[in-house]
LUMDOZA-985574 format. One line per field, with one value per residue (C-alpha): residue number from 1; residue in three letters; x, y, z. Coordinates in pm, 1 decimal, decimal comma. Each point is the difference from the previous one (the first is absolute). Layout:
BEGIN
seq [NUM | ...]
type [ALA | ...]
X [X | ...]
Y [Y | ...]
Z [Z | ...]
This chain:
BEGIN
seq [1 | 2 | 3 | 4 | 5 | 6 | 7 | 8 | 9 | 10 | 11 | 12 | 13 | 14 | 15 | 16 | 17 | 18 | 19 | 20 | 21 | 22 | 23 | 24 | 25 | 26 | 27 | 28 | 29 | 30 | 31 | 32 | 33 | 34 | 35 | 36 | 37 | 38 | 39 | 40 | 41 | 42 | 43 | 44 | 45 | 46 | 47 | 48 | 49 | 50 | 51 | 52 | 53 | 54 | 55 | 56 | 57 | 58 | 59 | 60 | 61 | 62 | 63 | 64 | 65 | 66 | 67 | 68 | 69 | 70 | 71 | 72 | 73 | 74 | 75 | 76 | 77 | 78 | 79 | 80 | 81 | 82 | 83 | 84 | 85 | 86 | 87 | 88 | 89 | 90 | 91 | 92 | 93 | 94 | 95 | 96 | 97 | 98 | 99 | 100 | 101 | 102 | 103 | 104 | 105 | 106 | 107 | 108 | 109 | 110 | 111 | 112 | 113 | 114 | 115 | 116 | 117 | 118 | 119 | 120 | 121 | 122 | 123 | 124 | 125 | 126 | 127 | 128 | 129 | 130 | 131 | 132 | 133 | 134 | 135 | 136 | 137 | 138 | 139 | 140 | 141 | 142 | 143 | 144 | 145 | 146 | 147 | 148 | 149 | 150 | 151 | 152 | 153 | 154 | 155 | 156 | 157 | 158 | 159 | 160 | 161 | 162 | 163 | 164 | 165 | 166 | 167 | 168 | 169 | 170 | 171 | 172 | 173 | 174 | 175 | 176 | 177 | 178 | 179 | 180 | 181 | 182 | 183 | 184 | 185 | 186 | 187 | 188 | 189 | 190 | 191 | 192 | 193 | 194 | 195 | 196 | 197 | 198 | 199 | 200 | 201 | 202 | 203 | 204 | 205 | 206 | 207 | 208 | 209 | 210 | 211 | 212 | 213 | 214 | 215 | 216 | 217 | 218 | 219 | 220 | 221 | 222 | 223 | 224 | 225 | 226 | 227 | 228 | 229 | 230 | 231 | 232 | 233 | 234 | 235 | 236 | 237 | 238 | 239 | 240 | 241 | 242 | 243 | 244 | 245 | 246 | 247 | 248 | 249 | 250 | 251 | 252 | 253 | 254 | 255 | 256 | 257 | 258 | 259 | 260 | 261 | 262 | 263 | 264 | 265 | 266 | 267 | 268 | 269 | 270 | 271 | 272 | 273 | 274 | 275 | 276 | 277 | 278 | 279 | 280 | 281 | 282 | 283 | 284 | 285 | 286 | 287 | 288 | 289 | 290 | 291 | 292 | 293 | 294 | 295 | 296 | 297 | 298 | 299 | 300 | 301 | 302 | 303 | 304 | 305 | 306 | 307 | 308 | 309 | 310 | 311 | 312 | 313 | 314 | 315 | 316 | 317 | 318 | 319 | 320 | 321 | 322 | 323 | 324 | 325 | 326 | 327 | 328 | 329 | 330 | 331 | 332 | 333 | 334 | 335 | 336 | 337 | 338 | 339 | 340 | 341 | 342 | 343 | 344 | 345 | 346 | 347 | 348 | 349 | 350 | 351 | 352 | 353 | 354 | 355 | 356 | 357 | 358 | 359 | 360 | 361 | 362 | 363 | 364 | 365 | 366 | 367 | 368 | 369 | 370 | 371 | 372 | 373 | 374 | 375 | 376 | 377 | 378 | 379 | 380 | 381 | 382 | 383 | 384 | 385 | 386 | 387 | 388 | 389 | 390 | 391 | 392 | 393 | 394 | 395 | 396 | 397 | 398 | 399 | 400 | 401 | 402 | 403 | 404 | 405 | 406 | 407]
type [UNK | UNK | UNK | UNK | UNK | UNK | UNK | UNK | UNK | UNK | UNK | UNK | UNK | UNK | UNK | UNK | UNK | UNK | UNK | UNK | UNK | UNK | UNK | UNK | UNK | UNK | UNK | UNK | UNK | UNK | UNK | UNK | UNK | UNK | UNK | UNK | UNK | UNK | UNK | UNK | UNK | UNK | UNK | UNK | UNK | UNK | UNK | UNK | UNK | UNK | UNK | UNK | UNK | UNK | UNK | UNK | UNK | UNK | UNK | UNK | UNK | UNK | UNK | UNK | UNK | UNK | UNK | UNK | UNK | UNK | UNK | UNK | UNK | UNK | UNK | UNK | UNK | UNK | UNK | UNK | UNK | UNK | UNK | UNK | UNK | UNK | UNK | UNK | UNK | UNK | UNK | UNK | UNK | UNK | UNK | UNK | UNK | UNK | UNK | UNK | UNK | UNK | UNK | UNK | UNK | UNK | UNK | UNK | UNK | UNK | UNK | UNK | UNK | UNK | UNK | UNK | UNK | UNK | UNK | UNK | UNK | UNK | UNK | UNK | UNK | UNK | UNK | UNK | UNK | UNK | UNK | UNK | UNK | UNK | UNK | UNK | UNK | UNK | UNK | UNK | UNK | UNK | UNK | UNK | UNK | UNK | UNK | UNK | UNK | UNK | UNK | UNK | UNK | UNK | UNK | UNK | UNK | UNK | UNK | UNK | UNK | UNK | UNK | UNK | UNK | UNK | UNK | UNK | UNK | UNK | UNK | UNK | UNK | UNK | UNK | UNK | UNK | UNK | UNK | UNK | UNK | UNK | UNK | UNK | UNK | UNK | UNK | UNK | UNK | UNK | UNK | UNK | UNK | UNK | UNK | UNK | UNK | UNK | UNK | UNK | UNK | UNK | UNK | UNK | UNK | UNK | UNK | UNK | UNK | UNK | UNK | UNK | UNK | UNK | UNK | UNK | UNK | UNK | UNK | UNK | UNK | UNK | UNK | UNK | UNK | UNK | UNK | UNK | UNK | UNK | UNK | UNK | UNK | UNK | UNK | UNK | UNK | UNK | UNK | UNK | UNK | UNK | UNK | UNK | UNK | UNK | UNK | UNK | UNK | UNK | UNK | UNK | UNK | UNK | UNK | UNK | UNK | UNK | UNK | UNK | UNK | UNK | UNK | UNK | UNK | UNK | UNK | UNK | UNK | UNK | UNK | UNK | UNK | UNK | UNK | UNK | UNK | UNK | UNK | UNK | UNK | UNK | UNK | UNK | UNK | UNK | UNK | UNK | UNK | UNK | UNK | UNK | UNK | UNK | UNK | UNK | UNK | UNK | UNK | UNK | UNK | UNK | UNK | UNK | UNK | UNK | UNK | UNK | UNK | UNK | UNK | UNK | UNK | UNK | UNK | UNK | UNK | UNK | UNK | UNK | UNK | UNK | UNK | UNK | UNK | UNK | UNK | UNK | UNK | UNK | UNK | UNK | UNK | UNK | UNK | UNK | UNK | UNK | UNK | UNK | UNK | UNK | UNK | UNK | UNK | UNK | UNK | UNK | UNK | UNK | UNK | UNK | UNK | UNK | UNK | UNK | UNK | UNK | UNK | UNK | UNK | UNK | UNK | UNK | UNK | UNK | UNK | UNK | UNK | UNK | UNK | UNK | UNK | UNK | UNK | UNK | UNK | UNK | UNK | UNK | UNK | UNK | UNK | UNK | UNK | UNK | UNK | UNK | UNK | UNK | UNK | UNK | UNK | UNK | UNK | UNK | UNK | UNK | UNK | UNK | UNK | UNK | UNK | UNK | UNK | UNK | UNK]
X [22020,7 | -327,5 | 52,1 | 47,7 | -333,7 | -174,1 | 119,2 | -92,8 | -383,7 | -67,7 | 166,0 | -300,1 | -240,5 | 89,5 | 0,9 | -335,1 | -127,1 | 155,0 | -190,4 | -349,9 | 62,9 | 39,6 | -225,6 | -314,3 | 172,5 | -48,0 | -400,1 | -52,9 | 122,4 | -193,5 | -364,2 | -150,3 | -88,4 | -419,5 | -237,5 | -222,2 | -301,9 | -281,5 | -302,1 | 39,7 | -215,0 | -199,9 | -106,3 | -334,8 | -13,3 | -158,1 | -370,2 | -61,6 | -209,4 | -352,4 | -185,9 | -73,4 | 328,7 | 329,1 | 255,5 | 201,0 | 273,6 | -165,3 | 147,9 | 159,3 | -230,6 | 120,5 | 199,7 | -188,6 | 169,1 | 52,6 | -315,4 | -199,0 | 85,2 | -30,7 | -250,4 | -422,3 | -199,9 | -178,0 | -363,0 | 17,4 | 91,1 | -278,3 | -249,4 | 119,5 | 21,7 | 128,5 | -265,6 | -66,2 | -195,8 | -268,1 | 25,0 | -90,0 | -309,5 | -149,5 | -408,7 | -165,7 | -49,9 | -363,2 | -207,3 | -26,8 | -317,8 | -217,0 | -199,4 | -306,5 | -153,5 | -349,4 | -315,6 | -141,0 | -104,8 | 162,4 | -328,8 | 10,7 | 384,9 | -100,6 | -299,4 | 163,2 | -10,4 | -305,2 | -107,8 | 125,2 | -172,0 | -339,1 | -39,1 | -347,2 | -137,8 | 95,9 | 17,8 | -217,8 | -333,3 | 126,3 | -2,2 | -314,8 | -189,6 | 154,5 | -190,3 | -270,8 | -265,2 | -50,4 | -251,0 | -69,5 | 288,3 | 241,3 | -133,9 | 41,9 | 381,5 | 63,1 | -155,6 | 162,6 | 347,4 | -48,7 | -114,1 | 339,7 | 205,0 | -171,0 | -156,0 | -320,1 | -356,0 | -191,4 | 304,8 | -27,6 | -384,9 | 21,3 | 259,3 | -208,7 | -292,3 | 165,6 | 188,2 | -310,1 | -194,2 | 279,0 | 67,6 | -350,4 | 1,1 | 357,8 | -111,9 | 299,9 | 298,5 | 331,6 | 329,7 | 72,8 | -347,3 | -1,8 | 284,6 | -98,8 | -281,4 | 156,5 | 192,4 | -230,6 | -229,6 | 318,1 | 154,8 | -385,5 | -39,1 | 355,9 | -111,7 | 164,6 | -148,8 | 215,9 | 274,8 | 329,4 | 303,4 | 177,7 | -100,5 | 352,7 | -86,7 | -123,4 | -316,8 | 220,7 | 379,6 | 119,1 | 83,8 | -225,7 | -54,3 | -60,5 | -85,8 | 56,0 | -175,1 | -38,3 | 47,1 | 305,1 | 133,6 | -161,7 | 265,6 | -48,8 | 333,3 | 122,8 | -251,5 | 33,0 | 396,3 | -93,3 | -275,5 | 302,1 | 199,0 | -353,0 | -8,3 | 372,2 | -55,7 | -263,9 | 224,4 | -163,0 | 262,3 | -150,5 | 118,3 | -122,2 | -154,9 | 114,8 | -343,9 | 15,7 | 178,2 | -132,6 | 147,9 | 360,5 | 224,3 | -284,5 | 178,4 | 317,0 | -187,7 | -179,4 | 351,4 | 172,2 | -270,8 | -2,2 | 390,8 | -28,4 | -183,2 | 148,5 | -320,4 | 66,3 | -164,8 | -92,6 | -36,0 | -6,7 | 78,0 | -150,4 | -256,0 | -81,5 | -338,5 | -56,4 | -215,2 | 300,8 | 194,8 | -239,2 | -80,6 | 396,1 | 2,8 | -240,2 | 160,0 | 328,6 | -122,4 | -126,1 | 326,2 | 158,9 | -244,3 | -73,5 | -293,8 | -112,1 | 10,9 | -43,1 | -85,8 | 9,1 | -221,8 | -0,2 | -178,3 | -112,8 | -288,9 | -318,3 | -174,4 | 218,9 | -244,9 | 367,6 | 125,5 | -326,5 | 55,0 | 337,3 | -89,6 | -272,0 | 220,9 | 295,8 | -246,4 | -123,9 | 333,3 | 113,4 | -285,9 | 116,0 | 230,8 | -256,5 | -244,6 | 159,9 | -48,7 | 5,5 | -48,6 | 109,4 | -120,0 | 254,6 | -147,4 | 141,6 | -216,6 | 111,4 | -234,7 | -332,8 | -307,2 | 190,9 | 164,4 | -387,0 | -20,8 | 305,7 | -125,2 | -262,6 | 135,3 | 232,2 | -245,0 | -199,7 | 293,7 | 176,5 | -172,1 | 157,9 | 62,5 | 201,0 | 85,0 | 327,2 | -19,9 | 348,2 | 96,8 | -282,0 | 265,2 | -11,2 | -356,2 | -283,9 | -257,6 | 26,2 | -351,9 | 86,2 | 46,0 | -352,6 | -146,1 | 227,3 | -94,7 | -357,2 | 17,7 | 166,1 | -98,8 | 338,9 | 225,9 | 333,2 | 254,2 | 334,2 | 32,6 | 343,3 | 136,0 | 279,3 | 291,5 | 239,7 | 4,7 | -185,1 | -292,0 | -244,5 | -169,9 | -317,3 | -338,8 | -137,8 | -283,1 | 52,8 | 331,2 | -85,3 | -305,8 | 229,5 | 216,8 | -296,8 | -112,2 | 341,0 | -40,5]
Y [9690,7 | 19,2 | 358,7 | -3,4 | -197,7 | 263,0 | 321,9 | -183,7 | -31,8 | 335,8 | 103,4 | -206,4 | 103,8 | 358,8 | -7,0 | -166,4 | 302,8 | 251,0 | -205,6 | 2,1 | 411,4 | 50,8 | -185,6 | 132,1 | 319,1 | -9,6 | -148,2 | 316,7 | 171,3 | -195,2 | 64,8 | 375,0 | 101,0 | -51,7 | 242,7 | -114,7 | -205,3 | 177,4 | 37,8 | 200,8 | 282,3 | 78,0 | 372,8 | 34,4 | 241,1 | 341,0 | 1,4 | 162,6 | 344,6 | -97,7 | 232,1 | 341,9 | 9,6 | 183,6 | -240,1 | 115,5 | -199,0 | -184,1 | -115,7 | -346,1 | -251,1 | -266,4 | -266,7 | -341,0 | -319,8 | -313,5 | -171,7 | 312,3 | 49,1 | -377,8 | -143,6 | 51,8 | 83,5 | -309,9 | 140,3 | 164,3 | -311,9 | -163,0 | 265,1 | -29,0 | -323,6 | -81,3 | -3,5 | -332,0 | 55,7 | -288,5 | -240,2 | 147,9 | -249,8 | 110,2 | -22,9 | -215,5 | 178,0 | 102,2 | -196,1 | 223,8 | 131,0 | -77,8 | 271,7 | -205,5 | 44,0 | 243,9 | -140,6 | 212,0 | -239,7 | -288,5 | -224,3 | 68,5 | -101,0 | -347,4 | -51,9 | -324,1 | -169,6 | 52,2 | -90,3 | -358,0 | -70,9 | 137,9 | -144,2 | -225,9 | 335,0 | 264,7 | -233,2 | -290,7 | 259,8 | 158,1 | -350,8 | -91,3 | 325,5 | -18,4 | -300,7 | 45,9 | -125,6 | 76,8 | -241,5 | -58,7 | -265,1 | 268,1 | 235,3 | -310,6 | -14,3 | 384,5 | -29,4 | -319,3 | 184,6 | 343,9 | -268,3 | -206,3 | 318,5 | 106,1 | 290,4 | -99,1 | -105,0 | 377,9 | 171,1 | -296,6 | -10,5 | 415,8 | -25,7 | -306,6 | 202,8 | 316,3 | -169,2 | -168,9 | 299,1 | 199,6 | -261,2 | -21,5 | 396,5 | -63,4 | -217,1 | -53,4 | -71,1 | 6,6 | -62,2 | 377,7 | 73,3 | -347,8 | 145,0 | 353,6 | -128,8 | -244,8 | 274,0 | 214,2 | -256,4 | -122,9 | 385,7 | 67,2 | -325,3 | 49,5 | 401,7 | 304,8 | 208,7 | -156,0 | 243,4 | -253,4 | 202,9 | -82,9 | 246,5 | 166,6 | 317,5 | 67,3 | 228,1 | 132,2 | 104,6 | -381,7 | -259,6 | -220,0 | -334,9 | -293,1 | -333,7 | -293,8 | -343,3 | -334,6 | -344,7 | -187,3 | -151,0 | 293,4 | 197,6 | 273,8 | 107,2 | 6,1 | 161,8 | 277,4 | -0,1 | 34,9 | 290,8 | 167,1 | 19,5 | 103,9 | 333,3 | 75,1 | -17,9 | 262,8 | 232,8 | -88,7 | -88,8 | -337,9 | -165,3 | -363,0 | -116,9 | -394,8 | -79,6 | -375,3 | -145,2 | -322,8 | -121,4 | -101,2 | 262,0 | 224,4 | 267,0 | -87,0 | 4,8 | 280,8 | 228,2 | -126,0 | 86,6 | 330,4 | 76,8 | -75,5 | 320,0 | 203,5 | -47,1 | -66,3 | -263,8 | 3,8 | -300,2 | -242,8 | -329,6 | -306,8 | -81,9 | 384,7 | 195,2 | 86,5 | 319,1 | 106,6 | -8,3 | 149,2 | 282,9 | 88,2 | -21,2 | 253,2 | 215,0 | -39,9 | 114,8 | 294,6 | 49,4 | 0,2 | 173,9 | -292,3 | 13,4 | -339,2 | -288,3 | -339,0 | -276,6 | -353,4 | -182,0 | -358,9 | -267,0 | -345,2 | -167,1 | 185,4 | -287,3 | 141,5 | 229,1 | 119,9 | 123,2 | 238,1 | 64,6 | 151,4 | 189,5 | 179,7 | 109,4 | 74,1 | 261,0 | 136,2 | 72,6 | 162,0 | 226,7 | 198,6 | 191,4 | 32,9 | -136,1 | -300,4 | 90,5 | -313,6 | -374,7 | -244,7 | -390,1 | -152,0 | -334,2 | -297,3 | 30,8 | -357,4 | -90,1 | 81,3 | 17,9 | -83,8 | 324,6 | 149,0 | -162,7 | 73,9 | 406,1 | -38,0 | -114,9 | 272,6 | 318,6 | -90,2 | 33,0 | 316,5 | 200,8 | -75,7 | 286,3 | -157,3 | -348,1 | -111,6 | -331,0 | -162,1 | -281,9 | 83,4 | -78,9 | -399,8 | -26,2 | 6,3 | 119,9 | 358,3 | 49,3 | -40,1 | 417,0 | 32,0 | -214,4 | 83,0 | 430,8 | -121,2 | -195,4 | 286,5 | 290,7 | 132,9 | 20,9 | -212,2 | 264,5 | -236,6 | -321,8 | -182,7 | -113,0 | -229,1 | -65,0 | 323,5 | 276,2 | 188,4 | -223,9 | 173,8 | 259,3 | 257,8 | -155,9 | 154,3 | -135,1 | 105,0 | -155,9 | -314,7 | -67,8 | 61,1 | -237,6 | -266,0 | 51,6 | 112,5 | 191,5]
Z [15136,7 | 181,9 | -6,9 | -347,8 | -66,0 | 161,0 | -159,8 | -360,8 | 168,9 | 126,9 | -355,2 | -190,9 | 203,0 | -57,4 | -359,2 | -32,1 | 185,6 | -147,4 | -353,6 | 143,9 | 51,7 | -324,3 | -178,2 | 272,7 | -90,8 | -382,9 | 28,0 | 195,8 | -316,2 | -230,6 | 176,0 | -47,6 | 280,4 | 89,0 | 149,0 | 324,2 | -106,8 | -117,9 | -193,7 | -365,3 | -58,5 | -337,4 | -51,5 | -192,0 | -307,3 | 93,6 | -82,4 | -327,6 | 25,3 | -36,6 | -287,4 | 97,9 | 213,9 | -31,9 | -61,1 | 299,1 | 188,9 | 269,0 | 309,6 | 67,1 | 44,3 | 340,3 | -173,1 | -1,1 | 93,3 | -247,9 | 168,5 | -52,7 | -375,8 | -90,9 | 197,4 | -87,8 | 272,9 | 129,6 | 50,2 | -357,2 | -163,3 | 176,7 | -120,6 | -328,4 | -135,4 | -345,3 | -195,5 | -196,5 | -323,1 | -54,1 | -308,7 | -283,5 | -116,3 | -359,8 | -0,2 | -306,6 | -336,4 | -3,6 | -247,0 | -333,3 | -13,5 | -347,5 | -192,9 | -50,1 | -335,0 | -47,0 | 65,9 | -252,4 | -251,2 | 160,8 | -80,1 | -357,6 | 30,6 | 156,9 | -211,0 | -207,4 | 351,5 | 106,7 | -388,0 | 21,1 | 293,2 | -101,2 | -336,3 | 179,5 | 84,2 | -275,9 | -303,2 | 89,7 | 8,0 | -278,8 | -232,0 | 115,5 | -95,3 | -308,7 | -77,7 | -294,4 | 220,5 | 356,6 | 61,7 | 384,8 | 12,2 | -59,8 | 204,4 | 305,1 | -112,0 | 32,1 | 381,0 | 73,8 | -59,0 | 145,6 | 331,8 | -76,5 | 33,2 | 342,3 | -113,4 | 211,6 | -23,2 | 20,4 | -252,1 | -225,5 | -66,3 | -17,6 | -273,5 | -204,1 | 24,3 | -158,6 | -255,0 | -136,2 | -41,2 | -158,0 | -234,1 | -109,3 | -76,0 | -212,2 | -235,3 | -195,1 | 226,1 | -199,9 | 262,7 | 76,2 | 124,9 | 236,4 | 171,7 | 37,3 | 113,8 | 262,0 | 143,8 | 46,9 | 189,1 | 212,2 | 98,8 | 87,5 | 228,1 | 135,7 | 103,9 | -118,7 | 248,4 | 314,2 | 141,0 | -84,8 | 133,6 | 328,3 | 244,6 | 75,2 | 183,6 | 347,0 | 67,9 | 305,5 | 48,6 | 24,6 | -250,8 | -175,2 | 158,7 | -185,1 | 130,7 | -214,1 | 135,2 | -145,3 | 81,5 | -24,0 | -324,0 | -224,3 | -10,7 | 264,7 | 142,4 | -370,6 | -150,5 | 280,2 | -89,4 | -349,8 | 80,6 | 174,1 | -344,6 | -187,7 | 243,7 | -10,4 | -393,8 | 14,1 | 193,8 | 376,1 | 332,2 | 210,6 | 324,3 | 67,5 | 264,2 | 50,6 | 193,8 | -102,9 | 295,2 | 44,8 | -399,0 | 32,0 | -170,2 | -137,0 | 146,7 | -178,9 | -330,8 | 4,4 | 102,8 | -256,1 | -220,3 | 173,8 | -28,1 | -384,9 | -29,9 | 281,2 | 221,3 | 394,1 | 159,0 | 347,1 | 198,6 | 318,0 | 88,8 | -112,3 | 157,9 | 166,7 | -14,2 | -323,1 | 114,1 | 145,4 | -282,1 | -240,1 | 270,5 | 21,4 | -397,5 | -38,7 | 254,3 | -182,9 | -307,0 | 170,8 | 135,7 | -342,3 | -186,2 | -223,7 | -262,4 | 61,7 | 290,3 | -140,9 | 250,7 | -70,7 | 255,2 | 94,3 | -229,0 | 175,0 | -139,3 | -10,9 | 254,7 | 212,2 | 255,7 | 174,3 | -349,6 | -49,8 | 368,2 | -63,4 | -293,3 | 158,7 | 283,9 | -248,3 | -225,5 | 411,3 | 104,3 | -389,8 | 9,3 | 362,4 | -264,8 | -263,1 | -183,6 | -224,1 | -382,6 | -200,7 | 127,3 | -322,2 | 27,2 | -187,0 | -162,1 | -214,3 | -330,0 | -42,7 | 282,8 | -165,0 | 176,8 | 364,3 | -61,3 | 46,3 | 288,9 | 206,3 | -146,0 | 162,2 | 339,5 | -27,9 | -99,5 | 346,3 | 200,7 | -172,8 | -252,7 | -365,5 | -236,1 | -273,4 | -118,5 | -142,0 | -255,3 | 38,7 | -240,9 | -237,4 | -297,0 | 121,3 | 12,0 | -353,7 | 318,9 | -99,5 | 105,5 | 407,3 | -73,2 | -123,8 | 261,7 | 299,4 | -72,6 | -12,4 | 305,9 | 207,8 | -190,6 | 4,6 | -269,2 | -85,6 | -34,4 | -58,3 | -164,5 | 27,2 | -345,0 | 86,8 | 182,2 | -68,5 | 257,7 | -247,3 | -74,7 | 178,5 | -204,7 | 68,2 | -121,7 | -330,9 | -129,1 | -325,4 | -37,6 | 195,3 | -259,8 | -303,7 | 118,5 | 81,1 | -413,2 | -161,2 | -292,8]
């Protein structure tokens, strides 16, 4: 039995050998059989002939591993970064430059302005010589007003005195010859032998320099804005010279006065030398080729003894590139007879050669241009007309008596 027991063991155990043969037998079959472990090889292309060679077989180039093929080189990649292109930011849209209109006439154009304002003057001498007696009553009236509308003491009595004796030799006075009469006396008192134009062109190979001074509250750094747009009218290029530092955002005004017409403005910062400025002005015009420099200068009080100070020191410094060509007082014809005296402060510390009215269509005092030419002995070349950028028109005589008298 035991024997038995035994034979059925070793039978078991055989089989379950003879099993695990076969089935190790038939994985062996199943798996292809694998190389040694190594790394695959890429070949390269053959270079392409370069131009100008024959296209002739070339030898095998070494084959390059994976690594080779796939991988940058390290120090290359460091000397060429990828490049990282900035923002793209778009600048403003420059302010749209304005054609200003001629100046060529422009004060026969604004004549029913100044009209309104100068009835005192024009119409109130021409109702009392109308009068059928001039007796010495009237004759007290026609002085009183020409005195009322600040045309002075010395041009007052000259003009009585002429009037009287011309009226005496005309006898009969019908309207028409009162007011040809009344012109003529006014364009002769008023001078028609000044030299009126703005002085645009340099003596020498640099532009003209004009330096436009005033005190504050008269309209300076516009009226130099505005005498910008006159010259661009009249065909001349300007830069402008922001020399009034010590007036919050005068700077700012006058450039944006100065990009309306295309003219560049030079300046500093607030508070800075204003010498300085105007000196680097002038030199940037030269730069440019520009016809004309325009320099607004500071405009404190006239008291002030630092203002006149400055102003000498500004003209000093202008004239190491050249001689300056115009220097404009700008006053406030609104002011009267204290406009005579800040032009008189002013023509001891720089010497005046023109005089610009400004507001002369808000005052009936007319006759501040009589007196303040007679006081200075220079002429007014520009008289400001209103608030429009193109209020500011060249001084005729002529047209400025017409429009005193109308027709």
């Amino acid at each position: 039995m035991e024997i038995l027991i035994l034979a059925v063991v070793i039978a078991l155990v055989a089989v379950g050998a003879i099993s695990g043969l076969v089935v190790s037998s038939r994985k062996k079959k199943q798996l292809p059989p694998t190389a040694p472990p190594s790394t695959p090889t890429i070949t390269a292309p053959p270079a392409e002939p370069q131009v100008g060679e024959d296209a002739a077989p070339t030898a095998e180039e070494p084959r390059r591993t994976i690594e080779e093929v796939a991988l940058p080189d390290a120090e290359a990649a460091l000397e060429s970064p990828v490049a990282v292109e900035d923002p793209v930011v778009e600048a403003p849209p420059a302010p749209e430059i304005e054609v200003p209109e001629p100046t060529a006439g422009r004060l026969v154009r604004l004549r029913a302005r100044l009209a309104r304002s100068q009835n005192t003057l024009g119409k109130g001498l021409l109702t009392l010589l109308s009068r059928e007696h001039l007796d010495e009553d009237t004759w007290e009236e026609i002085e009183e007003t020409l005195l009322i509308a600040d045309v002075g003491v010395a041009p007052t009595q000259e003009l009585v005195d002429r009037l009287r004796e011309r009226v005496k030799v005309l006898g009969t006075r019908t309207p028409a010859d009162l007011r040809a009469l009344l012109k003529e006396e006014l364009v002769t008192l008023l001078g028609t032998d000044f030299d009126r134009a703005v002085k645009t062109e340099s003596g020498v190979d640099t532009p003209a320099v004009i330096m436009v001074v005033g005190v504050n509250g008269t309209g300076k750094t516009t009226t130099t804005g505005k005498l910008a747009r006159v010259l661009v009218a009249d065909g001349r290029s300007v830069v402008l010279g922001a020399a009034d530092t010590f007036r919050a955002a005068a700077a700012d005004q006058l450039q944006t006065w100065g990009d309306r017409v295309g003219a560049r403005t030079v300046r500093g910062p607030e508070g800075g030398d204003p010498a300085s400025i105007a000196y680097d002005a002038v030199k940037e015009g030269i730069a440019e080729g520009a016809d004309v420099v325009l320099i607004d200068t500071a405009g404190r009080l006239h008291t002030k003894t630092g203002l006149m100070d400055e102003l000498g020191k500004v003209k000093r410094v202008v004239e190491k590139h050249g001689p300056l060509d115009e220097i404009l007082l700008v006053l406030d014809a609104t002011t009267g007879q204290n406009g005579l005296t800040q032009a008189r402060v002013f023509a001891e510390v720089v010497d005046i050669t023109g005089i610009v009215l400004t507001k002369l269509d808000g005052t009936a005092k007319g006759g501040i241009v009589i007196a303040v030419q007679r006081e200075l002995g220079v002429p007014v070349k520009l008289i400001g007309l209103g608030e429009g950028a193109d209020d500011l028109a060249p001084f005729e005589p002529e047209a400025f008596v017409d429009a005193l008298i109308g027709d």
